[in-house]
C-alpha positions, 0 to 999 in steps of 0.5 A: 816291278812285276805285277801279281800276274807276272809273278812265277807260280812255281820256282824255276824248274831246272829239271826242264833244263836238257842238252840234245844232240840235233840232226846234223850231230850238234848239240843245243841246250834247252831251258826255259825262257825267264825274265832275264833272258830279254836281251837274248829274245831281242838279239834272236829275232833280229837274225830272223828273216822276215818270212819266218817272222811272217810264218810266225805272226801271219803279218809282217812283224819286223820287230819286237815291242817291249809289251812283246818282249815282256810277254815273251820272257815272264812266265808262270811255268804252269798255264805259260811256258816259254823253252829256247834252244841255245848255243853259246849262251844264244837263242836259236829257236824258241818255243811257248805254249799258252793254256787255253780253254774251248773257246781258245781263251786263256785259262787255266787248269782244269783245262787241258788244252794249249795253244803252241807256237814256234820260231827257228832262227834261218841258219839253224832250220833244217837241223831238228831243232824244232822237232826236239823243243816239240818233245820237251815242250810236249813233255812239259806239258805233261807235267802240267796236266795239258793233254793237247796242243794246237796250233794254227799253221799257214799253209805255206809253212810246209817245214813247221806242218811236217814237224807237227805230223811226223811227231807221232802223236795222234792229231786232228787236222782242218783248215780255217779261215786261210789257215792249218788248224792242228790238234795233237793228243800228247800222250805217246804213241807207239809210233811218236816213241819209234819217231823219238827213237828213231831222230835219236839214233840218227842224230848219235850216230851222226854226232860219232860220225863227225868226230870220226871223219874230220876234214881237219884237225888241230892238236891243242898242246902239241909241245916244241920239244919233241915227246909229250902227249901233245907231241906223241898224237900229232905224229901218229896222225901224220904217221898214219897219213891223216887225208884231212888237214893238221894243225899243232897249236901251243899257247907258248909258239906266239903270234905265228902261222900264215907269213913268211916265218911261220913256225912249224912242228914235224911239218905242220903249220902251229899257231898259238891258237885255234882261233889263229888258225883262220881255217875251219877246224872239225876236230882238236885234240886237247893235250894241256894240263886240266886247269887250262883246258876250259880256255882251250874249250872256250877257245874251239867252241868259239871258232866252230869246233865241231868235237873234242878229245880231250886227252888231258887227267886230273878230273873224276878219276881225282875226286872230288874237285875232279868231278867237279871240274869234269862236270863243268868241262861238259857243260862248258862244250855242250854250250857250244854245240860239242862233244867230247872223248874224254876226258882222261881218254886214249884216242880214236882211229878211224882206219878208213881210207878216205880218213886215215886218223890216228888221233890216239896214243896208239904209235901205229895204226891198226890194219883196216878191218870190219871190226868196232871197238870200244873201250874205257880203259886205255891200258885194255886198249893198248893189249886189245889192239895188240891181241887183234894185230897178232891174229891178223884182224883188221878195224874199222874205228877204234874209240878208247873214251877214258872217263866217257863223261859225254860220248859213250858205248850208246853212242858208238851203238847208235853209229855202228848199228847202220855202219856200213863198214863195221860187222862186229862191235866189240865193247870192254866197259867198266860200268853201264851207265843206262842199263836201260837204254843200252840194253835196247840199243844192243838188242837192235844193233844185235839184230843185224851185226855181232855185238860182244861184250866183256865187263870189268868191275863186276864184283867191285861193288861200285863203278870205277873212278871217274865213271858217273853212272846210277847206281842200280840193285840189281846183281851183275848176276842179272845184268848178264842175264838180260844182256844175253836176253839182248842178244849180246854175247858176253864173255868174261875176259878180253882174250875171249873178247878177242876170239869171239870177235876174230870168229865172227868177222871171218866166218858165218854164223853156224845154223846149229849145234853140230860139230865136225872134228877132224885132225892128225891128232886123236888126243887134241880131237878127244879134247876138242869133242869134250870141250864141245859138250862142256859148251852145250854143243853136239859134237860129231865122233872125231875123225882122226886123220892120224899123224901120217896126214898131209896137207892135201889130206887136211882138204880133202877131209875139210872139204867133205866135212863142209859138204856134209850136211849133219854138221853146222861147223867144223873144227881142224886140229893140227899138230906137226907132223914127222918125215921120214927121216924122223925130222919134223917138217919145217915149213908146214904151216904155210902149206897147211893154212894154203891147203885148208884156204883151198878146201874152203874156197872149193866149198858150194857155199860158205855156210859153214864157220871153220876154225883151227886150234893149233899146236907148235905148228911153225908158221900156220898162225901167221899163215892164217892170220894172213889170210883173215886179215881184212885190211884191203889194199890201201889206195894210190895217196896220190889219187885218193883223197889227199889233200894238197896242203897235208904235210908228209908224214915223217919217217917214223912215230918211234921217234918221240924222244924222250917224254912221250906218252906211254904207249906199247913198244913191240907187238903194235898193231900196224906194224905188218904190210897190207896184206892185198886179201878180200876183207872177211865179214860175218855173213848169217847165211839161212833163216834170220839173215839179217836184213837191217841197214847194216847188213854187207853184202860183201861174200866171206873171204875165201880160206879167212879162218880164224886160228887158236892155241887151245881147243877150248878157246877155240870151241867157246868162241864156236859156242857163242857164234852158235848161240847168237845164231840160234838168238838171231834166227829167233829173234827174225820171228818175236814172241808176243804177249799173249792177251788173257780174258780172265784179267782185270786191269780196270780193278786191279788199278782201283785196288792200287789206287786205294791201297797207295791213297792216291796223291798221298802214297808214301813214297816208300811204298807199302807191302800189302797184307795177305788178303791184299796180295792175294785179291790183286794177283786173282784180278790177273788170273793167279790163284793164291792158295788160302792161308789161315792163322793158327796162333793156338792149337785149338785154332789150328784145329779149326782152320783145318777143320774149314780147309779139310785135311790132309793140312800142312803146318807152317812157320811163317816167321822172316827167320823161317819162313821159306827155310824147310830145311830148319824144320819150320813146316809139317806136312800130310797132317791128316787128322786133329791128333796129328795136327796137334802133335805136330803143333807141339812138337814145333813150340817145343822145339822152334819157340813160342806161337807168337815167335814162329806165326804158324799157320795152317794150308791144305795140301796140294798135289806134289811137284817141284818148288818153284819161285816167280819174282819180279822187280823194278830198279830204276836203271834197268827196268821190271825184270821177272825172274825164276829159279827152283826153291831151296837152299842149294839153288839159292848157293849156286845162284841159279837163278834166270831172269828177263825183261817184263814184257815177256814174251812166250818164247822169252818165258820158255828159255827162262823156265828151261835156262836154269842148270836145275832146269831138267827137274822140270822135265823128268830128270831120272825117271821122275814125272814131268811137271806142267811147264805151260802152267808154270810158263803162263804163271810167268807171263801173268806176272810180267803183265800185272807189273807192265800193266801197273808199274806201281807195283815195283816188287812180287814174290810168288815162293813156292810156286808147286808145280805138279805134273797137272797144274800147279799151286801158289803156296805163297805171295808176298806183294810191294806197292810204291809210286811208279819210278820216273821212266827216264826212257819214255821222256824227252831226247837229252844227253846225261844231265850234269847239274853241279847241285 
């Protein structure tokens, strides 16, 4: 029996429980370490090696005692807390932390202070184990009210010192009596967030990185009949000569494999088992109904199965039971350090020559390219594949995640962002399942390389079957807004997924706006030039090269519009041509695509994008698909990466039979022969080139100019390329926050503090009254004009006579309030008669007194109505937004918005990114108002919700801005104790507790 003091103050704390992926891309769960976990303890540090034992007690401890043991296992998760990493139910490190007081003696709170201590098992060293229980532990502590670690280290233990001084935290260090004497201060810096981030990225990417690249693959499921799910994924990668080793496995096959009657499907070896196999498997590829899959996982995870993908339906896209079992299916595989595709998934590609995998759907394999792309559909998949292969663009990797219950679109990020082989990410997502994190992934990886996104769902009100994401308040309005802010470029349909991506793989960021047009067709040219303005871009006088023009006068034009420095980009304009005869020339297309690739080669430097919008041209579309395709000639099999025991591939993937899984029959990908061109990559030339790990330094393929059947296609996919490239370049050279003398961060917290009632806030928060609001807006520099109650006519008279006239009545009623169009205000009043009256006029005509709440203002200088607000969702973050004040702008919409922290240059494209926009500026002869007051009104707000995130909602409506100064006519502030921020915590995958 426990005693008293063995007893757990608190229940088990299951939020501490997490799965994080470690350096080499595995996965391992932490928990905390509880009495029933005696037998695991004991099992672990037997399998330690004696040294590790010694770095741990500082003597030889070869085993240990049961008073250690018991020690080691009961903990109250206050003043004793024990964390292990697993894998497969099995500790392989663990991690404790004993609160001490000054004198190092155990205490308990008030004291601050604890003592910590690590043991990693031999075999798992070296793979960030001890770094990620250090964040959780750190986190714990945290919770607890421990502020401090320390730890005492021998100086031989150089692994375990470097995990404690590249953490980040801010520590002390001394050496006593023989040993290291650490002291680390737990509150995150910047620098242990970069650190976090940092093992974070490495560690995904790494995680993508092993499922993509295979030594050796096994397809659970592959069927002995031919067609079937199993059966189709077993011969696309043999088509697609797969470099690794393959294995089919079916449960039904029997003891087989390895003898002298070994069964074989389509010339692999099969077993009835992963665990029959006897070699080393990296990937399988589940294709079994859903009740047998977690036999199957059990199977893999126990034989040292690094990855799945789990291609198998019946989970959350089913209901209820589905969910459930796909929540299980995620736990089942992270308990034995795997990641899953899936479920419900298409497949993966990976085109690079020395992999070569096909372990999809997909019946042919896509050309080899500079290209990423990921969806969550497998139907897009398919018409996205078929889209890239007729415009003759190649990819580097292909991920179709179905139900992405485990890998998402963040992971792929973390991997593509210092991919070597991927210039453009191109991404159709049916629902974004951290907001906040792929936000700040996008706007990394959006630094260096192209990312492009196309959003299904968006109006659906709720995230598509099977997809388990937060819900969020904010509008898909606004989730744009800050992806743009991100620098993603978003598009609205998988056509402009495609034409933007095909631009940005081929040619060079524009350095601006300016268009060249030319052609042999004036009415296309008028076209192009109007679709140009539509866009925002500036378009040079179209040169129409008229309906007599030749191929060699297409160069020539071409050439001279790329050496012309007064425009960024250019657009060619192609219509056929008639002979002499009358005949329209046949064959023109080739020609055509050779003499513009010559004028591009002929070019100083490629600097400029070209792009061509076609009509009823025969044969330049594949002319020019041709030469944009970036598949590079594929090596010699026999000499590059084959592997002796890899099967042949058989003749055809056609050839499934009846039964196979869907999959498109015509326009595949893959079909055409490698062309031998130098693979095209988007290159930024100028200011802002980027400079990151996943900058090539590969040149832009001669002539590889990407080709469109309609100007406007072609001038919208040029307008994001423009608008990334201006994103880009300014993103080389951030904002800063500026800092303002004026505020009172020390008082506002106070008035918070005493608003919300310290521990015993309402967690529903509170709105603060008038006087309230106004006194924490002053502490950060807003002024917030006074507002006196007029609940009679004589009251009314007195407020004006205090506030001077001229006045302004007003209702202030939720039905009226900020609704000048129904009448509810009065202005320019400048004397009691007027007052009164108007007073009178509104009782009569609107209601009672103690219905509309009037109440009386002094008049402000006139100026444009303007509205700041700001708010916390809990998935994206503080977001502060603008737009003018009014019913109109309120229809359409128009409304800006960006991430708090706002920085200058983010305020300046707010203010100006509103299509209301240039009634600020002195649309038709109108006064220009004080864009940098309203700009520094912007920015104080963003600092008082960054500053205090217990402020979770401000509206400042109407903010007038004259065109000196401006006025906040009203102010309306919400209170709430902070959301937990999910990003500042510990690494961990997405939970999936069954409660």
């Amino acid at each position: 029996m426990q005693s008293a003091s063995d007893q757990p103050e608190h229940d088990y704390p299951d939020h501490w429980e997490a799965d994080v992926v470690l350096r080499d891309g595995g996965t391992a769960r932490i928990r905390p370490i509880t009495a029933d976990d005696a037998d695991r303890l004991v099992s672990f540090y037997e399998q330690v090696s004696d040294e590790s034992k010694y770095y741990r007690f500082f003597a030889p401890y070869p085993r240990l005692s049961a008073k250690d043991v018991h020690r080691f296992t009961h903990h109250d998760f206050v003043d004793r807390v024990g964390l292990a990493a697993t894998v497969g139910g099995e500790f392989i490190a663990t991690v404790r932390y004993d609160r001490i007081n000054d004198r190092g003696l155990p205490a308990s709170a008030p004291a601050d202070e604890a003592e910590v201590a690590f043991l990693v098992q031999d075999a798992h060293q070296g793979r960030g184990v001890a770094s990620a229980l250090l964040e959780h532990i750190a986190a714990v502590a945290r919770e607890r009210d421990i502020r401090r670690f320390a730890a005492e280290v021998l100086p031989a233990n150089t692994k375990m010192i470097k995990v404690f001084t590249d953490a980040g935290y801010t520590q002390k260090r001394s050496f006593e009596d023989g040993s290291v004497r650490l002291h680390l201060d737990l509150e995150p810096t910047d620098r242990s967030l970069a650190v976090q981030r940092a093992r974070e990225q490495r560690a995904e990417a790494r995680s993508v990185q092993r499922l993509l690249t295979p030594r050796s693959v096994a397809v659970v499921g592959a069927g002995r009949a031919p067609g079937g799910v199993g059966r189709t994924v077993l011969r696309n990668l043999l088509a697609a000569g797969f470099t690794g080793r393959v294995y089919a496995v079916n449960a039904a096959l029997g003891e087989a494999g390895g003898t002298d009657d070994a069964v074989e499907l389509d010339g692999v070896p099969a077993y009835p088992s992963v665990a029959a196999i006897g070699e080393p498997v990296d990937l399988a590829i589940v294709a079994v109904p859903a009740e047998r899959v977690p036999e199957v996982v059990a199977d893999c995870g126990e034989h040292g199965v690094q990855g799945l993908v789990v291609l198998s339906a019946g989970y959350a896209e089913s209901g209820a039971a589905g969910r459930e079992r796909q929540r299980q299916l995620v736990r089942q595989a992270r308990s034995y350090g795997m990641r899953i595709i899936g479920p419900n998934a298409f497949g993966i590609i990976n085109t690079a020559a020395e992999v070569s995998l096909n372990a999809s759907l997909a019946p042919q394999m896509p050309a080899a390219g500079r290209i990423g792309l990921f969806t969550q559909s497998g139907a897009i998949g398919i018409a996205l594949l078929a889209g890239l292969h007729r415009r003759g663009a190649g990819l580097s990797s292909f991920i179709s995640a179905g139900n992405r219950a485990d890998v998402s679109g963040n992971d792929f990020l973390q991997h593509w962002y210092d991919d070597p082989g991927t210039d453009v990410v191109l991404l159709y997502l049916e629902s974004i399942g951290n907001p906040r994190k792929f936000t700040r992934l996008a706007r990394r990886t959006a630094a260096v390389k192209p990312v492009v996104v196309v959003k299904g769902a968006r109006h659906s009100g709720s995230a598509p079957p099977g997809h388990r994401v937060p819900v969020t308040r904010v509008p898909h309005a606004t989730v744009s807004a800050l992806l743009r802010q991100a620098g993603v470029i978003r598009v609205d349909t998988v056509t402009e997924l495609v034409d933007a991506g095909l631009l940005l793989a081929a040619q060079p960021l524009p350095a601006g706006p300016r268009v060249a047009i030319l052609g042999n067709s004036e009415s296309l040219g008028l076209l192009t030039y109007d679709a140009c303005l539509t866009e925002g871009l500036r378009p040079l006088r179209p040169l129409d090269l008229t309906t007599a023009a030749e191929p060699a006068d297409f160069r020539d034009a071409l050439a001279a519009a790329l050496a012309d420095e007064t425009s960024d980009a250019v657009v060619v304009n192609a219509i056929p041509w008639v002979g002499e005869n009358g005949a329209t020339e046949f064959g023109d297309g080739e020609v055509l695509a050779a003499s513009l690739r010559e004028a591009v080669a002929s070019a100083p430097a490629p600097t400029k994008p070209v792009v061509v919008v076609h009509v009823e041209m025969g044969g330049l579309a594949e002319a020019l698909a041709a030469a944009t395709s970036t598949r590079p000639t594929p090596p010699d099999r026999g000499t590059a990466g084959a592997v002796a025991t890899r099967p042949p591939a058989p003749p055809t993937p056609a050839a499934a039979g009846p039964g196979a899984a869907p999959a498109p029959t015509s326009a595949g990908p893959g079909a055409a022969p490698a062309p031998t061109s130098v693979p095209a990559a988007n290159h930024p030339t100028g200011p802002g080139a980027p400079t990151g790990p996943a900058s090539s330094t590969t040149p832009v393929a001669p002539g590889a100019i990407p080709a469109y059947p309609a100007a406007e296609r072609a001038v919208r996919a040029l307008a994001e390329a423009v608008r990334y490239g201006q994103w880009r370049r300014q993103a080389a050279e951030p904002g800063r926050v500026p800092e303002y003398e004026d505020i009172d961060e020390a008082g506002a917290a106070a008035l918070i503090e005493r608003v919300l009632g310290g521990e015993d806030a309402e967690p529903q928060g509170v709105t603060l009254d008038t006087a309230q609001a106004g006194e924490l807006l002053a502490r950060y520099g807003i002024a917030v004009l006074p507002t006196l109650p007029a609940p009679t006519p004589d009251a009314a008279v007195s407020a004006a006579a205090r506030l001077g006239y001229p006045v302004a009545l007003k209702t202030t009623a939720p039905h009226l309030r900020h609704r000048p169009d129904l009448g509810g205000v009065r202005l320019d009043l400048a004397s009691e008669e007027q007052l009164r009256a108007a007073y009178a006029e509104l009782t009569e005509v609107l209601g009672k007194p103690e219905e509309l709440q009037p109440v009386v203002q002094a008049m402000v200088p006139r100026g444009v109505d303007t509205v700041v607000r700001s708010a916390i969702d809990p998935a994206v973050g503080a977001v502060l937004s603008f737009g003018l004040s009014g019913a109109a702008s309120e229809l359409l919409g128009d409304t800006a918005h960006r991430l708090v922290p706002a920085t200058d240059r983010d305020v300046a494209e707010l203010v100006r990114s509103l299509r209301t926009a240039p009634l600020l500026f002195g649309w038709r002869g109108s006064a220009p108002v004080d864009t940098p007051a309203l700009e520094e009104v912007l920015l104080r707000v963003s600092r008082l919700v960054d500053d205090h995130p217990e402020v979770v909602a401000v509206s400042l409506e109407p903010v007038v801005v004259a065109p000196r100064g401006l006025s906040v006519l009203g102010a309306t502030v919400r209170l709430a104790p902070p959301p937990p921020r999910t990003d500042l915590g510990p690494r961990s995958l997405p939970s999936y507790r069954t409660a």
